[in-house]
N, C-alpha and C positions, 0 to 999 in steps of 0.2 A: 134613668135606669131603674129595675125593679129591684126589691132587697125580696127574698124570700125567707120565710122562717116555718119549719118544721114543728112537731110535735104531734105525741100519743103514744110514743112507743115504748115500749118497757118489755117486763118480762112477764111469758103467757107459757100456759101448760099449752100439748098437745090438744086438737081441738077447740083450743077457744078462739076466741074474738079479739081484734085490737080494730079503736080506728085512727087514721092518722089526718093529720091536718097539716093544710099547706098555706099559708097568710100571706099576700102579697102586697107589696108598698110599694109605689112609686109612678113613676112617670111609663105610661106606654099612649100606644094610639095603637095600634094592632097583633092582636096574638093569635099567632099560628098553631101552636099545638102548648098542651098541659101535661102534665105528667108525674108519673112515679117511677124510677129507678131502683134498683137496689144494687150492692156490692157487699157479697158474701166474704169472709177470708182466703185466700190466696184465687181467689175468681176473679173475673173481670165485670164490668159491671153491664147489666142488664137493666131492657126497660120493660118494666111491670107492665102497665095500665097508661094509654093514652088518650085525651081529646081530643081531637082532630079538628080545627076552625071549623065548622059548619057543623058539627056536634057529633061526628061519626066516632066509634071508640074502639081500640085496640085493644087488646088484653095479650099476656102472655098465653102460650098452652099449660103451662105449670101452676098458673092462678087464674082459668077461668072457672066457671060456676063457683068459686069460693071465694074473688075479687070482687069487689062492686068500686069504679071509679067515678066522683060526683063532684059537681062545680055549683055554688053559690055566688052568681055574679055580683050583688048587693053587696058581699062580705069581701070579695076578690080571694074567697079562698075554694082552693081544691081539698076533696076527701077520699080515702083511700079505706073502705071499709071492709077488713079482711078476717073471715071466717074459716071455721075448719082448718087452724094453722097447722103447720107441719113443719118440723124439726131443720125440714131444709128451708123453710123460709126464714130461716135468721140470717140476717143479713144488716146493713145499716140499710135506710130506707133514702133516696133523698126525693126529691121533688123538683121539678124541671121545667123550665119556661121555654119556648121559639117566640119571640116577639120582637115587635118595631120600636124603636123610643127614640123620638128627634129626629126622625128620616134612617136610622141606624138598626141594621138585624141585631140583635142577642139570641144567645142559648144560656142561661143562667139557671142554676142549682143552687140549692138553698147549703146550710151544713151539715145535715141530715140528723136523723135519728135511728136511735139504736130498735130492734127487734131481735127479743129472743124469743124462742120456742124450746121449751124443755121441762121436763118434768122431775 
C-alpha cells in the first residue's frame, strides 16, 4: 500500500501563491488517477485538480487558469501549484491516490494540509 504525505500549505494573503506537494511511499503496480481534494468548513469535500492514467487532467471550474496540477514520476510526487488565491480557497488540501498494490484497488488520501487565504 501507499503512505502519502502532504505539505506547502500555510497561510497566503489574497492573491498570492502556494504550492503544495504530495510524496508518495510504497508499494503499487498501477495507478489510475492522482490528485488534489480539498474540504472547506462545514462543506463537503471536493476534488480540485486530477491526473487521469494516460495523462489527461481535470480541474475544477473554481481553480482553472489559477490551478496548475503536476507529477514528478522519478520523485513519486504530485504538485499543486495555486495562484491568484481567493479567500474561498481555504480549505484543508488533501491529496489522493486510485491505485493497484498486490492485485488489490486503493483510493487513499494523505492527512492533508491546512490552506488559508486571508489578509
Amino acid at each position: 500500500q501507499v503512505r502519502l504525505v502532504e505539505s506547502g500549505g500555510g497561510l497566503v494573503r489574497p492573491g498570492g501563491s502556494l504550492r503544495l506537494s504530495c510524496a508518495a511511499s510504497g508499494m503499487y503496480s498501477v495507478i489510475y488517477a492522482m490528485g488534489w481534494d480539498r474540504q472547506a468548513p462545514g462543506e463537503q469535500r471536493e476534488s480540485v485538480a486530477t491526473i487521469i492514467s494516460g495523462g489527461s487532467i481535470n480541474y475544477a471550474d473554481s481553480v482553472k487558469g489559477r490551478f496548475t496540477i503536476s507529477r514528478d514520476n522519478a520523485k513519486n510526487t504530485v504538485y499543486l501549484q495555486m495562484n491568484s488565491l481567493k479567500p474561498e480557497d481555504t480549505a484543508v488540501y488533501y491529496c489522493n491516490w486510485r491505485y493497484v498494490s498486490l492485485g488489490k484497488d486503493y483510493d487513499d488520501w494523505g492527512q492533508g494540509t491546512q490552506v488559508t487565504v486571508s489578509s
